[in-house]
C-alpha positions in Angstrom: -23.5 39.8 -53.0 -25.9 36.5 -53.8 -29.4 37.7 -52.2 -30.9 34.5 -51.0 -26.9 33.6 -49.8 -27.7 37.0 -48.1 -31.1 35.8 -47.0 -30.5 32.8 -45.6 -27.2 33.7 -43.5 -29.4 36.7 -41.9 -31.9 33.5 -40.8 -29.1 31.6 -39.4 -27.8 34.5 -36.9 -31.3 35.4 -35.9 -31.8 31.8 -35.7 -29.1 31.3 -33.2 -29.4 34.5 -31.6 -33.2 33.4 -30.5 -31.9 30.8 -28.8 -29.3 32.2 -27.0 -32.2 34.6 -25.8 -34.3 31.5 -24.9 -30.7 29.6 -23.0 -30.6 32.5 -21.0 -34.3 33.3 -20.3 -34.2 29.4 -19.2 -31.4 29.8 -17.0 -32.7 33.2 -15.0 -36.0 31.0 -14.1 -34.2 28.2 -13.1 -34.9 28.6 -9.2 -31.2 26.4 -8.6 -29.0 27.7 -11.3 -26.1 25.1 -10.5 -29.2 22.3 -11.6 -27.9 22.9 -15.1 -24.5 22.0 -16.4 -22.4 23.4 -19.3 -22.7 19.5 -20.6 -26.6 19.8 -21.0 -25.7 23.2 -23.0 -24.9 23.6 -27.0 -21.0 22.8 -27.5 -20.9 26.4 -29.0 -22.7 28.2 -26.2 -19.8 27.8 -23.3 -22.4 29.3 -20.1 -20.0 29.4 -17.3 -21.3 29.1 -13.6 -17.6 29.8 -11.7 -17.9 32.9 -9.8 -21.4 32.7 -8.7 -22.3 31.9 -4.9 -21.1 28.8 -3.4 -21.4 27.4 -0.2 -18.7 27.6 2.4 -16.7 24.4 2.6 -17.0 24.7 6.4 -20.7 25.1 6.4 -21.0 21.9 5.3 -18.3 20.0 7.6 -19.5 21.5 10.8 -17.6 21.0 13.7 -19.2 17.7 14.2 -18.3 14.3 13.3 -21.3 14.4 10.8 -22.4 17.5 8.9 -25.9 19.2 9.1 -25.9 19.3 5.6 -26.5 15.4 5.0 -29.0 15.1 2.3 -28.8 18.7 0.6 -27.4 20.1 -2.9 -24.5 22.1 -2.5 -21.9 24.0 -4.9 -18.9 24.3 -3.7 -15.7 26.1 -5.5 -12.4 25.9 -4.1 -9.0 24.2 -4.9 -7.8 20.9 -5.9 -5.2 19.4 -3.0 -5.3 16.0 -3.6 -6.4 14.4 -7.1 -7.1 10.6 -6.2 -9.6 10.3 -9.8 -7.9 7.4 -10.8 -7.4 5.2 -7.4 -10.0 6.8 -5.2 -12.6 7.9 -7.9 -12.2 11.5 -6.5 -10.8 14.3 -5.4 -10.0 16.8 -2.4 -10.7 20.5 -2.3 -9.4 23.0 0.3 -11.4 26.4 0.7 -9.4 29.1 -0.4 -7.4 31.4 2.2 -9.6 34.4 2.0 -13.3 32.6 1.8 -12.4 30.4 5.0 -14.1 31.0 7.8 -11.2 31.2 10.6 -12.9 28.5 12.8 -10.0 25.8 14.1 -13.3 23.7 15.0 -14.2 23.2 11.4 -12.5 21.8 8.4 -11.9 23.7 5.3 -11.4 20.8 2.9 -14.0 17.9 1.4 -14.0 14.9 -0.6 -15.3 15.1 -3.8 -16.4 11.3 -5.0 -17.1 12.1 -8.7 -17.2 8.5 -9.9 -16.2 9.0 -12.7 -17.6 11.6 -14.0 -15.7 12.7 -16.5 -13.6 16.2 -16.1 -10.0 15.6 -15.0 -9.0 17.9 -12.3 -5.6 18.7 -11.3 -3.6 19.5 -7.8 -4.0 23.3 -8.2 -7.0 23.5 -9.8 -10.0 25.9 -8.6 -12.9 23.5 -9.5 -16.7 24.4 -9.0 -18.6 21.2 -8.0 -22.0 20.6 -7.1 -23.2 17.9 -5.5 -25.6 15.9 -2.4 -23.6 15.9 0.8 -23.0 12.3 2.5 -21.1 10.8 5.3 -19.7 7.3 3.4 -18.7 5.6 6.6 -18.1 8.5 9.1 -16.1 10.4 5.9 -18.2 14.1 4.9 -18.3 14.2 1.4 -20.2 15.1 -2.0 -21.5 12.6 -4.0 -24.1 12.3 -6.4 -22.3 15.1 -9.0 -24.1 17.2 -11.1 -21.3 19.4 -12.3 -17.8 20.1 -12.0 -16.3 22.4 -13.7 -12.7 24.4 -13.8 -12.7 27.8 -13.0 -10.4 30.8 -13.8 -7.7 30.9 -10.6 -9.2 33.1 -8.0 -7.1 32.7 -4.8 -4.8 30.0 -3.2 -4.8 27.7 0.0 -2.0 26.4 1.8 -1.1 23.5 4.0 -2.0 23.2 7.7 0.6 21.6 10.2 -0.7 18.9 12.4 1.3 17.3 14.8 1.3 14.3 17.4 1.1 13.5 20.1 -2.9 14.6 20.2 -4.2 16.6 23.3 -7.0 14.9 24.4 -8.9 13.3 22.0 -8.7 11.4 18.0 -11.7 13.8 17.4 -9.3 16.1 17.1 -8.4 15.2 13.5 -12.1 16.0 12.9 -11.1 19.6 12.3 -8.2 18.7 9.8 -10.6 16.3 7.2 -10.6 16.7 4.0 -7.8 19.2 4.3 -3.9 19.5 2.8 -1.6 19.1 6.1 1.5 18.5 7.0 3.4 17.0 10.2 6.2 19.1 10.4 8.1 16.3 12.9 9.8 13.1 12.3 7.8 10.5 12.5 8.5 6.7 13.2 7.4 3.3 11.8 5.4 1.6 14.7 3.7 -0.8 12.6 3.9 -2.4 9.0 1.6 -5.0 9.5 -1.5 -3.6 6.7 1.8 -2.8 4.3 1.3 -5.6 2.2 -2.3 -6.4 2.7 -3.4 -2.4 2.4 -0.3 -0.1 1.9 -0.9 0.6 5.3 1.7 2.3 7.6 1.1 3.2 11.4 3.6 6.2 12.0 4.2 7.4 15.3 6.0 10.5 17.0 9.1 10.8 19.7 10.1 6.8 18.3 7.8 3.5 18.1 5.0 2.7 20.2 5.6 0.0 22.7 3.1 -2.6 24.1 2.2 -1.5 27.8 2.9 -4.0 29.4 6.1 -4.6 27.5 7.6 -1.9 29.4 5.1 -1.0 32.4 3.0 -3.3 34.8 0.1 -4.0 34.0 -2.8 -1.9 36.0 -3.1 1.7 35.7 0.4 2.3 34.3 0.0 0.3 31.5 -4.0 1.6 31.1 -2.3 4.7 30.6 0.2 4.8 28.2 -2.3 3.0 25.9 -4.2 5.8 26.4 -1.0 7.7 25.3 -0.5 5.5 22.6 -3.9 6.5 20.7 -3.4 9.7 20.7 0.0 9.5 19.2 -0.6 7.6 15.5 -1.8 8.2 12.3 -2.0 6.1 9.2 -0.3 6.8 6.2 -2.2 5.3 3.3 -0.9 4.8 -0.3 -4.1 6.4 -1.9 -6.0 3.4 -3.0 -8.7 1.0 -2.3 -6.8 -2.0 -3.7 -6.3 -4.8 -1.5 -2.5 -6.5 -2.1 -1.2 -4.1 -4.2 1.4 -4.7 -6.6 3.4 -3.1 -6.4 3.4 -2.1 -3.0 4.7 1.4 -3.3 6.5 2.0 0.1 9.5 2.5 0.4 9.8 4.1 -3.2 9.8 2.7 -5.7 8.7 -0.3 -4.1 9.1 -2.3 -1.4 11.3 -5.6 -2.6 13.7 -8.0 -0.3 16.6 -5.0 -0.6 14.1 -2.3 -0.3 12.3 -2.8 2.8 10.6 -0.8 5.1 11.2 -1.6 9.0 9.7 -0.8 12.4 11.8 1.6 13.5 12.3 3.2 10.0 10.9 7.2 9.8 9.7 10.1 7.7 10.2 13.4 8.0 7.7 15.9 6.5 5.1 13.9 5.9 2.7 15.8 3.8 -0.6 15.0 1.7 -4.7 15.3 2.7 -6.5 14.2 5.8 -9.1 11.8 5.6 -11.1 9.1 7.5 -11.8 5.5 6.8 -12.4 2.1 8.2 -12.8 3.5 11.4 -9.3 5.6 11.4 -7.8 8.9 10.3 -5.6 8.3 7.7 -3.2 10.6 5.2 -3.3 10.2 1.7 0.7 11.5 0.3 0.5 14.5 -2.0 3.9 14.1 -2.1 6.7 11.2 -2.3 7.1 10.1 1.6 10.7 10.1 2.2 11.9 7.4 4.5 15.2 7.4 6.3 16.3 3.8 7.8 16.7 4.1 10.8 16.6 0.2 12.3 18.9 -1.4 9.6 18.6 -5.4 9.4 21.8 -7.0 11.1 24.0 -8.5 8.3 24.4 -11.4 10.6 23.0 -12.6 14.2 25.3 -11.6 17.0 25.7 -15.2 18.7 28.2 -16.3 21.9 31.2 -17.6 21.0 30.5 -21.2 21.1 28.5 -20.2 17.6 25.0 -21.4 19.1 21.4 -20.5 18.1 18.4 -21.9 18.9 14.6 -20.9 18.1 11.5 -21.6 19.9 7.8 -20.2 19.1 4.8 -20.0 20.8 0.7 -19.4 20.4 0.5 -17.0 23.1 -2.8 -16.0 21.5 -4.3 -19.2 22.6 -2.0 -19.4 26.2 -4.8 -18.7 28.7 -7.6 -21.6 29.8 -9.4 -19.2 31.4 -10.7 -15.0 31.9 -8.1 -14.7 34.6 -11.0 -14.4 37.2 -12.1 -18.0 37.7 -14.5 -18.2 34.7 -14.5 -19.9 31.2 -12.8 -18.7 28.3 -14.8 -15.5 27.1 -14.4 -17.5 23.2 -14.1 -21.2 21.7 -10.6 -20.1 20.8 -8.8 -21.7 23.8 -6.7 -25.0 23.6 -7.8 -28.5 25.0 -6.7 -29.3 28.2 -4.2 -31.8 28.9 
């Protein structure tokens, strides 16, 4: 054997043996071990940080609207149940069944806003993440990454039914954000007004949602089954920020002129994650909605027999003068007078 080729390999390994000595002494007197991230590491020395203690998903959500965590560093490690990376620059993880905390006040899941960070996650997934905990317009999530990184599988989750009409409250949902659910009912198309602005859909329960006082007088019967009527929605979402969409993906594949989606129109199953924006609880599909058409389009008005139709319209949003009580009009909205 060539002595100084000898020579100088023995150099090499006690080379890279010192600093592998020196990597770990580093990392035992780092006082917040999940500070440092496998990037900021040598490509050949892989340190791993799955397995080490996290923080309890539902530590962090609370059972508040906001969590007491706001403002701190957390590591988290749980499972993928909703991979939004390339529409919502982020991902959801669910706690897994054995490390939740058995609380139906607090939520097991969390949005993840990695921005682009740079490790692609998948729906399955056990993903450690650190992170500073934020509430981005009433939603609780981690921001600010640090690290993610995917871990060996150590458990599973599952889905959580929710279904509607809500008991008492929309605060309800609270306990459900973040989280993989399903509504194990058929639900109804109330509303596709947002659909093409959005990819908005407002779903209901036990058939559409009806204007009170379309089919009560007004007063307290009408007062009341709006009161009804909030607690009975939910917004499915399409999973993006986009405004206008093209294409607008409901019904699958898209919506078109012989595709359409129809008040009156429902879904059975609906299943995907919980989440809250622009002022509403929403659900993000983790799988294809299935619509059945229920409120087909007539193939042709059903007219008297003298053949007759005639159309009218109105600006009822402009028909009052007046508040109804003798006053002005509360807005500079209403029409001249005559």
């Amino acid at each position: 054997m060539n002595t100084k080729r000898y020579i100088f390999s023995l150099l090499i390994l006690i080379m890279l043996f010192t600093a592998i000595i020196n990597a770990g002494n580093s990392l035992a007197l780092t006082p917040i071990i999940d500070s440092v991230s496998p990037k900021l590491l040598n490509q050949s020395v892989l340190i791993t940080q799955c397995g080490l203690p996290a923080t309890p998903v539902s530590l962090i959500q609370g059972e508040q609207a906001t969590s007491p965590e706001v403002g701190n560093i957390h590591s988290v490690e749980a499972i993928v149940v909703g991979d939004f990376q390339n529409r919502l620059r982020g991902f959801f993880l669910q706690e897994e069944t054995q490390d939740q905390d058995g609380n139906s006040n607090t939520s097991e899941g969390i949005f993840v806003f990695d921005n682009g960070f740079g490790v692609d996650v998948t729906i399955g997934d056990t993903v450690r993440v650190t992170g500073t905990v934020a509430e981005f317009f009433e939603l609780t999530e981690l921001n600010s990454i640090t690290l993610i990184e995917v871990c060996p599988a150590s458990g599973d989750t599952a889905p959580v039914d929710v279904t509607l009409p809500l008991a008492e409250s929309r605060q309800e949902l609270e306990a459900f954000e973040g989280m993989w659910v399903v509504f194990p009912q058929t639900l109804t198309v109330t509303e596709n007004y947002n659909l093409g602005r959005y990819g908005e859909v407002l779903l209901s329960a036990n058939g559409r949602l009806w204007q009170p006082t379309n089919v009560v007088d007004p007063g307290t019967a009408a007062q009341q089954l709006a009161k009804a009527n909030r607690l009975n929605h939910i917004i499915l979402d399409d999973g993006s920020e986009q405004q206008n969409p093209d294409p607008i993906v409901y019904p699958a594949p898209k919506l078109s002129a012989s595709n359409t989606l129809r008040a009156g129109d429902s879904v059975a199953g609906l299943t995907g994650v919980m989440t809250f924006g622009s002022e509403a609880y929403r659900v993000h599909p983790t799988e294809e909605p299935q619509f059945i058409y229920s409120n087909a389009r007539s193939t042709s008005p059903d007219l008297p027999a003298n053949g007759e139709i005639r159309v009218a319209s109105f600006n009822v949003l402009n028909y009052f003068n007046g508040n109804g009580v003798g006053g002005g009009f509360p807005t500079p909205r209403d029409a001249d007078s005559l």
